[in-house]
N, C-alpha and C positions, 0 to 999 in steps of 0.2 A: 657779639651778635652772630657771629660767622659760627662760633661754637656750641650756640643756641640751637641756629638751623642744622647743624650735623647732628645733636644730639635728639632733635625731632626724627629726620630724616631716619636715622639707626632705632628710635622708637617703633616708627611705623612701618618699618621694615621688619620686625620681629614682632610687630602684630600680627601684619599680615601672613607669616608665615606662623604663627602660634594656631589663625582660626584657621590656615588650609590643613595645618596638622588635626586638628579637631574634626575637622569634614572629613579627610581622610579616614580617621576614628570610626568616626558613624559612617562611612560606607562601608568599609570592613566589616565592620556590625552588621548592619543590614546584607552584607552578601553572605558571609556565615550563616544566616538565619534559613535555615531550609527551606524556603516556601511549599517547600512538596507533604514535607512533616505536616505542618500546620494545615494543609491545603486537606488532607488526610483524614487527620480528627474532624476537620469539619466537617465534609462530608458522612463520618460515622452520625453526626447529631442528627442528621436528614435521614439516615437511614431507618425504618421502622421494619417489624418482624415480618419476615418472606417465610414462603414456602419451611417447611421443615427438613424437606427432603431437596435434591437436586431432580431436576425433572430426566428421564429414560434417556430421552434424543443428548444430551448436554451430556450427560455421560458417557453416553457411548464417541460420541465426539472426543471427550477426552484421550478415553481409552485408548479409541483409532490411531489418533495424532499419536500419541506413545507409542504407538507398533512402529508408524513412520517415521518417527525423529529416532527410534534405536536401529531401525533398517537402514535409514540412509548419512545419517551423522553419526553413527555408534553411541558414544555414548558423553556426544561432544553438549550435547543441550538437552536437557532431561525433565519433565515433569516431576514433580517429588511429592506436591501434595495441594488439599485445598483445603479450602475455607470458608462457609457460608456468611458472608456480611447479613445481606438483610434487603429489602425491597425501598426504592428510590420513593419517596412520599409527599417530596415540599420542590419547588421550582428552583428554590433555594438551593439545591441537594442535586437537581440537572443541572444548574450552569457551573456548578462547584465541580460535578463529574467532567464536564465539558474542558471545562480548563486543566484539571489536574492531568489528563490523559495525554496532554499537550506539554505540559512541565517540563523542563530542561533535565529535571531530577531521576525523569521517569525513565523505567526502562522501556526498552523496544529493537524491532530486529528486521530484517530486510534479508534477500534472497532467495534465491528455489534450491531447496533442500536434495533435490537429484542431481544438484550440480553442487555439490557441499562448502566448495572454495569461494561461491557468491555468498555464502552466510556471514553476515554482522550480529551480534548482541551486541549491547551496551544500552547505556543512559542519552536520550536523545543530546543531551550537550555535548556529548562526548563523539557520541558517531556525525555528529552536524556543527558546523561551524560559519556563523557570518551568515550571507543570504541563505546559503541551504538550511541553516539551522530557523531562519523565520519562516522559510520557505515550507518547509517541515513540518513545523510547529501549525503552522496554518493549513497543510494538509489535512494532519491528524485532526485537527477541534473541529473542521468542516465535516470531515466524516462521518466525525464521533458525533454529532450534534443530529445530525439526521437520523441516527441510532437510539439515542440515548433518550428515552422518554419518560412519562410516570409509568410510574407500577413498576419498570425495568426491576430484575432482581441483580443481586450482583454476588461473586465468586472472588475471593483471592486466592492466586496462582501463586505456587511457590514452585521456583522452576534454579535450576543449575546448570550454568554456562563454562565449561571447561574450568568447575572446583567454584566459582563466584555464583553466591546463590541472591538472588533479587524474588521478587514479586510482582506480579502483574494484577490489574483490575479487570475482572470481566463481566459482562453485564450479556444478563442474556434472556429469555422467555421461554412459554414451554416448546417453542418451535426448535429453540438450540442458540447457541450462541449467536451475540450479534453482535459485538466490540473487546476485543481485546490488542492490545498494540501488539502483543507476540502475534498472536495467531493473523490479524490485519494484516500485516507485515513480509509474514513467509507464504510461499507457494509451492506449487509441486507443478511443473511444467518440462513435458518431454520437449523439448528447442528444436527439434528434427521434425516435430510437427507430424502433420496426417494428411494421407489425399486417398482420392477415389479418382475412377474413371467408369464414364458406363461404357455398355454395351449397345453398338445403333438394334434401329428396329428395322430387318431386311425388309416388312411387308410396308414402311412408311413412304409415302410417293417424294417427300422431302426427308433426307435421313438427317438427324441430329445425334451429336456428342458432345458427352461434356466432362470435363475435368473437375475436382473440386479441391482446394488445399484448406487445410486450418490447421489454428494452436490453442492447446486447448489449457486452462489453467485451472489445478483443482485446490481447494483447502486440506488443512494437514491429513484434517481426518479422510480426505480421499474421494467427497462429493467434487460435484460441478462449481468452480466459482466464476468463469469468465472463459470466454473465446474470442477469437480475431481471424476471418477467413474469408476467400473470396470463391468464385463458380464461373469460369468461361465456357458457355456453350453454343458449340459449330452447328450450321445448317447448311448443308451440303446435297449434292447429287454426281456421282463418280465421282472426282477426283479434283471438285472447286467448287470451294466456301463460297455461300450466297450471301449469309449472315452472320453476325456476331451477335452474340449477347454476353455482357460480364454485370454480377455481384457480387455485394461485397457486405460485411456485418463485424459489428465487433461489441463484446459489452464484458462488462467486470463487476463484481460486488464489492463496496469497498475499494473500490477504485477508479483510474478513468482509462476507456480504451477511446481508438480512432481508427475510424477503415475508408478508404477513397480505392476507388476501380477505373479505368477505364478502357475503352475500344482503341486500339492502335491501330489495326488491318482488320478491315470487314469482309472482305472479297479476295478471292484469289486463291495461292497455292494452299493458304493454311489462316485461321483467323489469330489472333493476339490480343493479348490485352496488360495493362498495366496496375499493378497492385501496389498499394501503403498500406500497412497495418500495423498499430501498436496498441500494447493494454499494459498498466502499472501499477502497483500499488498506491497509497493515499500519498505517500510524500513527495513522491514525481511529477513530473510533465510530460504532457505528450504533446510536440505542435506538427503541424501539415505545410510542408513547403508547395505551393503551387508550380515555381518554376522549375523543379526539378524532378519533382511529384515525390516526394517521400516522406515519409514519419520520422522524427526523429525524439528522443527520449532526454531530457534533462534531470539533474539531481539526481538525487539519489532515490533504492527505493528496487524491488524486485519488478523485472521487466523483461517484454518482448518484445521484437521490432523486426518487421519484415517489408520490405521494400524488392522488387525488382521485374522481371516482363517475362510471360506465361504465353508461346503461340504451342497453338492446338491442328494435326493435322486431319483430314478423314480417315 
């Protein structure tokens, strides 16, 4: 009896490790299986025939970004060629777009190109891992979703990252581009930022001054894509502040900014005020600490962040 029960025992022992070997099998399988490939084709079936030509603005766009990526990366990330797919036609064909653009397979890139040592390429799986990588992921398809509409036409990018050449999906209107993870992704941002000051008005019976800082963030091709700045202005008569006033503004395309200002010293030698500002691209965070008053930037993702106190004297 006793050799009965061991030879059960040593049975079900070698089952169960025969069907975890089987499981393991078809995971393997199924993680081998590209989902991005597949994810791919499908989307061609949604596709129906677009425009013939690329529209003036989308090309020039191209162009632009090419002058930028050989001026300030040499010749580390390079446009090489395109592709006209076709125009987005079935709902089927947007939630398809929606998720592929999000794929672990896909590529995509992060940093400001004037600072060349913040650039990343890769394959989101590869530059993201763990919560940044869902984190990520969930940026990009939120973005991309608000983008991504019917009629959208779409472009395949053929681009090369120091010798490794990928593809990118872009989808765009006759306005110009509207989603690509490369172009999403990268920015062009002087970090030194901008400021003004005026000049008082001697005839004003209350004199005022104001200071102004901001950062400004453009796309490759060199338009406006986002800003983050604030403006403290003095009200004064010789030689002591009556008034304060400070604001503040932040906003991005394709991305999320954040700006908080406040009055510190209203009256007296000189007025002051306190600033947060930050703007990122889609796969980041931006949160507002109230007890310390600043911005701070989480994940990954091209970004700016300015935190610190601005007094203004007559």
């Amino acid at each position: 009896m006793k050799k009965l029960v061991t030879t059960f025992k040593l049975f079900a022992v070698l089952s169960v490790m025969a069907l975890a070997g089987c499981q393991d099998e078809n995971s393997e399988a199924i993680q081998e299986t590209p989902s991005s490939k597949v994810a791919a084709a499908d989307l061609k079936k949604e596709i129906s025939p677009g425009s013939n030509a690329v529209s003036e603005n989308v090309l020039n766009q191209i162009s632009d970004s090419k002058k930028n990526l050989e001026k300030y990366l040499k010749n580390d990330l390079q446009i090489t060629g395109m592709s006209i797919l076709g125009k987005l036609s079935t709902q089927k064909g947007i939630e398809i777009s929606q998720n592929l653009v999000a794929d672990k397979e896909q590529f995509t890139a992060e940093g400001n190109i004037l600072s060349s040592e913040t650039v990343k390429v890769g394959k989101i799986g590869t530059l993201f891992s763990g919560d940044q990588l869902a984190e990520a992921q969930k940026g990009l398809k939120e973005a991309a979703s608000e983008q991504i509409k019917m009629g959208t036409e779409i472009l395949e990018i053929s681009w090369n990252y120091k010798g490794e050449a990928f593809t990118s999906l872009c989808f765009y209107n006759e306005s110009g581009i509207i989603w690509d993870n490369v172009f999403a992704g990268l920015v062009m941002i002087d970090t030194r930022g901008n400021t003004e000051v005026s000049s008082s008005d001697a005839q004003a019976k209350v004199l005022s001054k104001w200071y102004k800082q901001w950062w400004t963030a453009n796309w490759l091709w060199g338009s406006k894509r986002g800003e983050i700045g604030y403006q403290i202005t003095i009200y004064y008569s010789g030689s002591t502040v009556s008034n304060v006033d400070v604001s503040d503004w932040g906003n991005i395309s394709l991305g999320k900014a954040k700006s908080e200002s406040k009055v510190t010293k209203r009256t007296g030698a000189y007025g002051q005020c306190r600033y947060a500002l930050g703007l990122c691209t889609p796969v980041g965070s931006l949160s507002f600490n109230t007890s310390n008053f600043s911005v701070s930037f989480s994940g990954l993702g091209s970004n700016v962040v300015s935190n610190g106190t601005k007094s203004l004297y007559p």
